[in-house]
N, C-alpha and C positions, 0 to 999 in steps of 0.2 A: 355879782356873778362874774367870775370871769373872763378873759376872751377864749376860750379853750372851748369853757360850756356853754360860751354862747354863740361861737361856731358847731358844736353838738346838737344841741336845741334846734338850731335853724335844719339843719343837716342830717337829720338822724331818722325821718322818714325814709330819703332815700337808701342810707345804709341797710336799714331793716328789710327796704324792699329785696335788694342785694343779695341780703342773707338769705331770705326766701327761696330766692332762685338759683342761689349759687352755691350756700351751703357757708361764705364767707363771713366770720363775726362781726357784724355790727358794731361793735367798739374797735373792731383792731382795723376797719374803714374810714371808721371816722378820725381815729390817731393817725392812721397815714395823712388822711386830709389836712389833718392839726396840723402836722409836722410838715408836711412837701409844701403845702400853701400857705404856711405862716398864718392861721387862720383865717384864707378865704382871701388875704389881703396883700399876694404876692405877685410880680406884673402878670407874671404867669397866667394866676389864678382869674385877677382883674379884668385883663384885656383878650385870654382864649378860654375862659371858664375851665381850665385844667387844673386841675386838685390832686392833680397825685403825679407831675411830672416825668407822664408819658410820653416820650420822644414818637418822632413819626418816623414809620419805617418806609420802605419804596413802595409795601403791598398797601400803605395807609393811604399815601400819594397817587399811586397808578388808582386805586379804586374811588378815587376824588377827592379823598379827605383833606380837608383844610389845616395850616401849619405856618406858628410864628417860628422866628428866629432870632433865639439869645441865646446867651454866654451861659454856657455850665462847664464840662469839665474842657472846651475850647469854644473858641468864639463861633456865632453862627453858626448853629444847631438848630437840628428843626425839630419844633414840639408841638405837638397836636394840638389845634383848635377844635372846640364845642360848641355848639348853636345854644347851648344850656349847662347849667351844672349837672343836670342827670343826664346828662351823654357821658357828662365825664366819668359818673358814677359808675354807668352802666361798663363804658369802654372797660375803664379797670377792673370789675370785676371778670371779662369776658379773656383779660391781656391773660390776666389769673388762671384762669380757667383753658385757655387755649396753649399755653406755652407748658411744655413739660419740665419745665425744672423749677416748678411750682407743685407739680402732681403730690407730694408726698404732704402735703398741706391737708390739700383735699379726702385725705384717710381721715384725718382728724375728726372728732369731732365739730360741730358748728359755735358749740360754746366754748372751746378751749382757745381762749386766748391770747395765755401763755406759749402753748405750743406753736400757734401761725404765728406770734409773734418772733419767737425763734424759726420756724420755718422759714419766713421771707427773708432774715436774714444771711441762713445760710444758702437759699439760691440765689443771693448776692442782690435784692430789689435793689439796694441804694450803698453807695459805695463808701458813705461814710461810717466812722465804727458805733460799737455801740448801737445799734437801731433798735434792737429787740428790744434792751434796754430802754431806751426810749419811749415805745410807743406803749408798752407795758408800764412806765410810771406814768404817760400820759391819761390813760384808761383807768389807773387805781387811782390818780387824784384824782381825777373828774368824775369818777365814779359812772364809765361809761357801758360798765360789762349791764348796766340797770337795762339795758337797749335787746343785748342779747336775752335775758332773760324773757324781756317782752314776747319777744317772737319766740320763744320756746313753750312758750306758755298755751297749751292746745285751746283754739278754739279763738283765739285772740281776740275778747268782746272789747274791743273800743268803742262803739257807739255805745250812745244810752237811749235803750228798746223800749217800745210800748212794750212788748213781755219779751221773753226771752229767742223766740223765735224771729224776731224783727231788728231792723234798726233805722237811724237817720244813716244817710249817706257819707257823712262822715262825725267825728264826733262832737256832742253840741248838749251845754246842759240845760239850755232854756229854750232856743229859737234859730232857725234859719232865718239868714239875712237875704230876701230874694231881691235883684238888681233888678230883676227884669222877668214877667211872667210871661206866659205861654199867653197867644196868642197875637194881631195882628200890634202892629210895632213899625214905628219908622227905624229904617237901617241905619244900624251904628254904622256901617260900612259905607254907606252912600244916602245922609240925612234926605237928600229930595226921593226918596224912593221909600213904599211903602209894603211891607213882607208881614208873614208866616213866621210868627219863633214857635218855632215846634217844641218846646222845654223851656224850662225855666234855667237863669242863670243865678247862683250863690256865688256871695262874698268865700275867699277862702284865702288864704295864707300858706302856700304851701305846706297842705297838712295833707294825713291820710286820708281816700276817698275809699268808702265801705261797701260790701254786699248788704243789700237791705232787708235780704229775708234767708232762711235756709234751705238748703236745697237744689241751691242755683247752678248753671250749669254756665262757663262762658263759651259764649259760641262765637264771639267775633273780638280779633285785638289787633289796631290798626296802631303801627310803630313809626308811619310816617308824618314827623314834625310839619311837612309842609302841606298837606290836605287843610282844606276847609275847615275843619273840626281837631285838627293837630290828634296826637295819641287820641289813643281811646279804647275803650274797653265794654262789649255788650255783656249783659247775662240774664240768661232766658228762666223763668219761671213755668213750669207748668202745673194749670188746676184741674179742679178734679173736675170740669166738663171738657176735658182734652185742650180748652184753647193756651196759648200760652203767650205771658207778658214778658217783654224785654225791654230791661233798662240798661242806657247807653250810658260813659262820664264819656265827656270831650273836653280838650285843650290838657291833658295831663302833661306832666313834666315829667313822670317816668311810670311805668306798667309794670307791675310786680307779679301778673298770672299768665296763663297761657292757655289758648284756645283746647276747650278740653276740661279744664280743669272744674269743679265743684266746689264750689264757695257757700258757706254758710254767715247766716248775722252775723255784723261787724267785723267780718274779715277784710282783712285791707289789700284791695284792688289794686293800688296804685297813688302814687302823689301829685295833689291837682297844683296847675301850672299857666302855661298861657301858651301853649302851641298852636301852631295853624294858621292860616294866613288868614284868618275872619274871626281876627277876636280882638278889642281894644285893651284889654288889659287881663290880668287874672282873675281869673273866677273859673266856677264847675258848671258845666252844660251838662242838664241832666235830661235826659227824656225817658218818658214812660209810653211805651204802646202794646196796645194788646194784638195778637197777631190772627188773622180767622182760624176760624173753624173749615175744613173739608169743603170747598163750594163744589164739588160734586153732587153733594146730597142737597145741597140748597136749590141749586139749577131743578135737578130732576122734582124736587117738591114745589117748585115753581111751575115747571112744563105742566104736569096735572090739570092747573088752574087754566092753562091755557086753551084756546080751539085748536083743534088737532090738527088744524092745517098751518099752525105758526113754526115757524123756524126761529127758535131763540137760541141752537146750543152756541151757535158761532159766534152772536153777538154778544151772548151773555161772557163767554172765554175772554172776547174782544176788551169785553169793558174790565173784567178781573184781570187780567192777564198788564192792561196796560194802568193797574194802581197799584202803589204802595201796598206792601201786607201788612201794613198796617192800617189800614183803611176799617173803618167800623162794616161790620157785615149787614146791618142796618141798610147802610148807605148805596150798599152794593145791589143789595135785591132792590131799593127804590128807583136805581139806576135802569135795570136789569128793565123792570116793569115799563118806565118811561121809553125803554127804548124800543118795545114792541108796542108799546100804546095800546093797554090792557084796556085802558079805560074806553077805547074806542070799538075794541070789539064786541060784536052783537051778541 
């Protein structure tokens, strides 16, 4: 293999993800990569995880963005720094997408990339000649446009489903590797201290993380690297007793959907990573919870049971109001009961 396609291979979730949201080809991302970053291995790349040798401007600086300084076309120049490869990812495709003398790219189609590739270089991305050419024989030997296709492909089954409405969370043809399962755990973060892992954590390699059923709705996508749980991505299930299940990925290394959006089995969420400041290394935090039912009509089929002279709506709000909605509804009315002390009345 290569060094071309074995920077592809490593790198080619994120492009895909890219494409998703940007409309940008997958192989003509990953050729830029090839190409500005010497595959991956350029001081650039090495020491600010920048891959596509985007300078930093004042607006990147005033809003805090971080920036080394080397020699390109004069000495000491400032070039963006990334806390990750998919910052870099992302930033570039956003530099793409926000500057107008790239606009006429974006007519294109998402798999033409012949034409982006001649596109970038006549709004001048890189000053040396030849580019199109370039990044167009990079993508035909490496046989990169196979990426584009992927994401073109409706419905994108990568996992392997128990049927077809289902999948693993990401893709796997025998077994998940689980590090660490759900429940009580000495902290990786602080060994003398003893926690709650609300999910299980999976081995993973910077690979695609999936919707695991159809249907799905995302209702929450957290972009900040430095939270507890780094990136992440909910999406809510609903059955047919109205209650409804949400599964979270945490520590991602890039988010490829957006709050809103409808995801069906094996659609690819995102690329798992190591974000957040409560994580020792890579892996996918996955949790499942189911969320209640209406405690409205619980409370009132509770009151019933009661002597008429008890006041339980306040404390019953009290005790729901201040739990997780995720909390089993079980636990809530055994609460609810203990706190008027059913058991004591005549």
């Amino acid at each position: 293999m290569s060094k071309n396609q074995e920077y592809a291979e490593r790198y080619a979730n994120f492009a895909m993800v890219q494409m998703r949201k940007y409309g940008i080809p997958a192989s003509v991302t990953l050729a830029q990569g090839i190409l500005e970053s010497s595959n991956g291995q350029s001081r650039l790349a090495q020491k600010e995880n920048n891959h596509f040798g985007i300078k930093a401007t004042a607006a990147w600086i005033e809003g805090g963005g971080k920036y080394g300084l080397y020699t390109d076309d004069k000495p000491d120049e400032k070039f963006c720094s990334y806390a990750t490869v998919g910052d870099s990812y992302e930033h570039h495709s956003r530099f793409l997408k926000e500057n107008k003398r790239y606009a006429d790219c974006f007519k294109l189609a998402a798999d033409d990339y012949k034409g982006w590739a001649q596109g970038l270089e006549r709004a001048g991305y890189a000053t040396g000649g030849n580019y199109a050419a370039n990044l167009q024989r990079i993508i035909e030997v490496n046989g990169l446009d196979k990426y584009d296709r992927m994401v073109m492909e409706a419905g994108i089954s990568q996992g392997k489903a128990a049927t077809e409405h289902y999948s693993f969370p990401m893709e796997r043809n025998e077994f998940l590797l689980v590090t660490s399962p759900f429940g009580m755990r000495r902290d990786p973060m602080n060994p003398d201290k003893q926690q709650i892992h609300k999910g299980i954590d999976i081995q993973t390699n910077r690979e695609a993380v999936l919707a695991t059923e159809d249907k799905g709705k995302v209702v929450a996508v957290n972009q900040n690297a430095d939270t507890p749980g780094g990136r992440s991505v909910t999406v809510e299930y609903e059955r047919a007793d109205n209650s409804k299940v949400q599964v979270s990925y945490h520590h991602l290394e890039a988010v490829g959907v957006k709050t809103g959006d409808t995801v069906n089995a094996g659609q690819q969420l995102g690329v798992s990573g190591s974000t957040g400041t409560r994580t020792t290394g890579e892996h996918l935090h996955l949790e499942v919870k189911q969320t209640l039912l209406p405690i409205e009509h619980l409370i009132e089929e509770e009151q019933k049971q009661l002597p008429s002279d008890t006041d339980v709506t306040i404390t019953a709000y009290e005790i729901f109001n201040d739990r997780d909605l995720s909390q089993d509804v079980t636990a809530v009315i055994f609460d609810i009961l203990e706190a008027v002390k059913l058991d004591d009345a005549p």
